[in-house]
C-alpha positions in Angstrom: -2.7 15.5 -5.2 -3.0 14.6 -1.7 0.3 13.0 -0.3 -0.9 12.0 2.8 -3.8 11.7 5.9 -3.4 12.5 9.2 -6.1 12.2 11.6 -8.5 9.8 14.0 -9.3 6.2 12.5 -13.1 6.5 12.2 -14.0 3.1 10.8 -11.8 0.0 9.6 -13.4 -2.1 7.1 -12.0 -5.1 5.2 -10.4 -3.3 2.7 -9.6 0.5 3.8 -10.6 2.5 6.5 -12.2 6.2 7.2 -9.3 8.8 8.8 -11.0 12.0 10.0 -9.0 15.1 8.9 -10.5 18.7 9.9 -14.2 17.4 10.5 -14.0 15.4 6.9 -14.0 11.7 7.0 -11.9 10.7 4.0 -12.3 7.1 3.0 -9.1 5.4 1.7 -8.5 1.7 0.1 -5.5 -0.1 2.0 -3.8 -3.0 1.5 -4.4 -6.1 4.7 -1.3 -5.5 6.1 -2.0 -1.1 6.6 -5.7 -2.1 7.7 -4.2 -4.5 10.4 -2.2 -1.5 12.0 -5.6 0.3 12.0 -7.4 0.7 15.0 -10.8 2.7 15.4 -10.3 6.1 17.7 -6.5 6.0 17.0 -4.5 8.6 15.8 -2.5 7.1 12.5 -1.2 8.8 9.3 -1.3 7.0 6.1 0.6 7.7 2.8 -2.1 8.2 -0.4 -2.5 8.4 -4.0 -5.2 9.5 -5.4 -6.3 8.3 -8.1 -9.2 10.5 -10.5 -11.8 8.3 -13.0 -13.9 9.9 -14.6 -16.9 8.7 -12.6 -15.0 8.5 -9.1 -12.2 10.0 -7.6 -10.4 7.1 -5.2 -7.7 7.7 -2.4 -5.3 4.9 -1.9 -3.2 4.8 1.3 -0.1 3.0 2.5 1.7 2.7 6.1 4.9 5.2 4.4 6.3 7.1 1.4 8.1 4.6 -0.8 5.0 2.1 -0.7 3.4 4.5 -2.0 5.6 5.4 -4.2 6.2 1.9 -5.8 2.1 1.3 -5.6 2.1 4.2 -8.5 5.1 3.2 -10.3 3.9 -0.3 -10.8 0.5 1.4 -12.7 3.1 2.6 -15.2 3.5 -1.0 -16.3 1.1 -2.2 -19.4 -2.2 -3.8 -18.0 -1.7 -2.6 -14.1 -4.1 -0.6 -12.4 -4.4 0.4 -9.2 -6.7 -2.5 -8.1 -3.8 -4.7 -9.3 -1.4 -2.6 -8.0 -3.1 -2.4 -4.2 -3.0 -6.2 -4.7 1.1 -6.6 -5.6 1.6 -4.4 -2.5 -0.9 -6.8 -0.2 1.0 -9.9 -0.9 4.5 -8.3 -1.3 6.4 -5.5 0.7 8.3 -3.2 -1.3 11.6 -4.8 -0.6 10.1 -8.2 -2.2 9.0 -6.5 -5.2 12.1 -4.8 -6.0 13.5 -8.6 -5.8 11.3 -10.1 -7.7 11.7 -8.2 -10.2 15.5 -7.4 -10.3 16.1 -11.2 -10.1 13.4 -12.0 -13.0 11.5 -14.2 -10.2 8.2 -14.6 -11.8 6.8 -16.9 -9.5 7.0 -14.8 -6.7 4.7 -12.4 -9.0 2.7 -15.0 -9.9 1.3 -15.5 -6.3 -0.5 -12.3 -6.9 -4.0 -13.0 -7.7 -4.6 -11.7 -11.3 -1.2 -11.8 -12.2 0.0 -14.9 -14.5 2.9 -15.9 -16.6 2.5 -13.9 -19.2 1.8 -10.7 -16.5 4.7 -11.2 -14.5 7.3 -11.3 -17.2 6.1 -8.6 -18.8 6.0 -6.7 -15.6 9.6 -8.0 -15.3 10.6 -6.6 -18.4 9.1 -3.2 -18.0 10.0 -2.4 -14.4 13.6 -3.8 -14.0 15.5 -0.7 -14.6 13.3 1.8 -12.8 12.9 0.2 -9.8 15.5 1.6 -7.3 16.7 0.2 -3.6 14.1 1.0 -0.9 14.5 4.4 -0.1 13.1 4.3 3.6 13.4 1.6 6.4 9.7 2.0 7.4 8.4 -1.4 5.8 5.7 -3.3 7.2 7.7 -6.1 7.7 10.6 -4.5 9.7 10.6 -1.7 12.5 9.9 1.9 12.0 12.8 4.6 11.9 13.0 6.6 15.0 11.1 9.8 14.0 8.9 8.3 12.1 5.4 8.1 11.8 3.9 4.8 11.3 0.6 3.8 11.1 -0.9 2.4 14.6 -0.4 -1.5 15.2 -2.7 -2.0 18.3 -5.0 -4.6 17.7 -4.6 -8.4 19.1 -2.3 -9.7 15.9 -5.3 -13.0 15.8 -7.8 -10.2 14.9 -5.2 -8.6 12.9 -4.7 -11.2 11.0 -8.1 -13.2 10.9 -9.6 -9.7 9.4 -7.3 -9.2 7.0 -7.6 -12.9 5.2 -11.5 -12.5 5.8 -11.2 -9.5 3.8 -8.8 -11.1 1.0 -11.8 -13.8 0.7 -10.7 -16.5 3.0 -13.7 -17.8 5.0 -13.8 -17.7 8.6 -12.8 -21.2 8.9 -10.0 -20.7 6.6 -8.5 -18.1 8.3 -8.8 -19.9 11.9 -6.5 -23.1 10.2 -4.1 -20.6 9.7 -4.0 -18.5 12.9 -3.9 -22.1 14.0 -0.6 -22.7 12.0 1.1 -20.1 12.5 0.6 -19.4 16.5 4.0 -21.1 17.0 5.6 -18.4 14.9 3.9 -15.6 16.6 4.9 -16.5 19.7 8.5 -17.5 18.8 8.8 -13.5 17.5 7.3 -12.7 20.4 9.6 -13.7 22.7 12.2 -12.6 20.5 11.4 -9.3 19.4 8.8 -8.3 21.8 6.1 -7.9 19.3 4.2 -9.6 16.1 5.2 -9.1 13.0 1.4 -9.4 11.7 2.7 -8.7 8.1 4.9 -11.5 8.1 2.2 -13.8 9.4 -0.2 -12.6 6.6 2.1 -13.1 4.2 3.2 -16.7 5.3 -0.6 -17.2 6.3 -1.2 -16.7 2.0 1.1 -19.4 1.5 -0.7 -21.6 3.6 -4.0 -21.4 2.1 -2.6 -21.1 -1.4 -1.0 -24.2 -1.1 -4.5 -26.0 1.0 
């Protein structure tokens, strides 16, 4: 199994990105908030699953360890995939899933696309007692732990953030309403942290155009 990719960011795409390790360009699927920590020519390392078909053999990879680690528990849940799985982890952190489901709150599930009613309870029902605390403090929604080593965030966080809803099938438009919105919140945590919690704004950005 490979664990993990260290390397140079070759290419970014909408949904994953190619990390050069010993002369081999891997290609790995990532979630909008890893891709938006992504920057071409950048050194970043990347958690992975990889996941074998029998016609393909797909690497997964995520900003740390327990994202990873909760991307391949949820698969052990009946119906979820790793497309569906990728697609939990894109709207929720880690911490949020462990929420959701420890406090039964299927309608935070329910924003997942592909996951309904039915889905989310059962998911519920399945995962409640093997879902532990978050074992690491490396979430994309909060700072890294000194000694860590996070995946890159360089880009301007309006690219950052226009790319990844582009690539979750928001038009162009779309996506400029809610960089629109939500330019007041990225400069109020800018002045108070010192830096954009692009995550955060993807995640709050989903709302938005859910609710539109």
């Amino acid at each position: 199994m490979i664990a993990s990719v260290s390397g140079r960011v070759a290419a970014v795409s909408p949904d994953g990105a190619v990390v050069e390790v010993g002369g081999i360009g891997l290609a790995v699927q990532c979630t909008p908030g890893t891709i938006a920590r992504l920057a071409v020519g950048e050194d970043a390392r990347l958690a992975t699953s990889l996941v074998v078909r029998e016609d393909s053999l797909t690497l997964y990879g995520f900003a740390d360890d327990d994202e990873r680690q909760l991307f391949e528990l949820l698969q052990t849940a009946n119906g979820v995939g790793p497309r569906l799985a990728q697609a939990v982890l894109a709207i929720h952190p880690p911490r949020e899933v462990r929420r959701a489901v420890s406090l039964a709150d299927v309608k935070a599930l329910m924003q997942v696309p592909g996951i309904g009613k039915k889905g989310a309870e059962r998911l519920i029902l399945e995962l409640r007692d093997r879902l532990g605390a978050t074992t690491t403090d490396t979430q994309l929604d909060g700072p890294p732990v000194a000694g860590a080593a996070p995946v890159t965030a360089v880009a301007p966080w309006r690219d950052q953030l226009s790319s990844a809803l582009v690539g979750l099938g928001w038009s162009t438009r779309e996506a400029d309403t809610a960089l629109t919105a939500l330019a007041p919140v990225a400069d109020e945590q800018l002045t108070g942290t010192g830096r954009v919690d692009v995550a955060s704004l993807l995640r709050q950005a989903l709302q938005l155009l859910g609710r539109s």
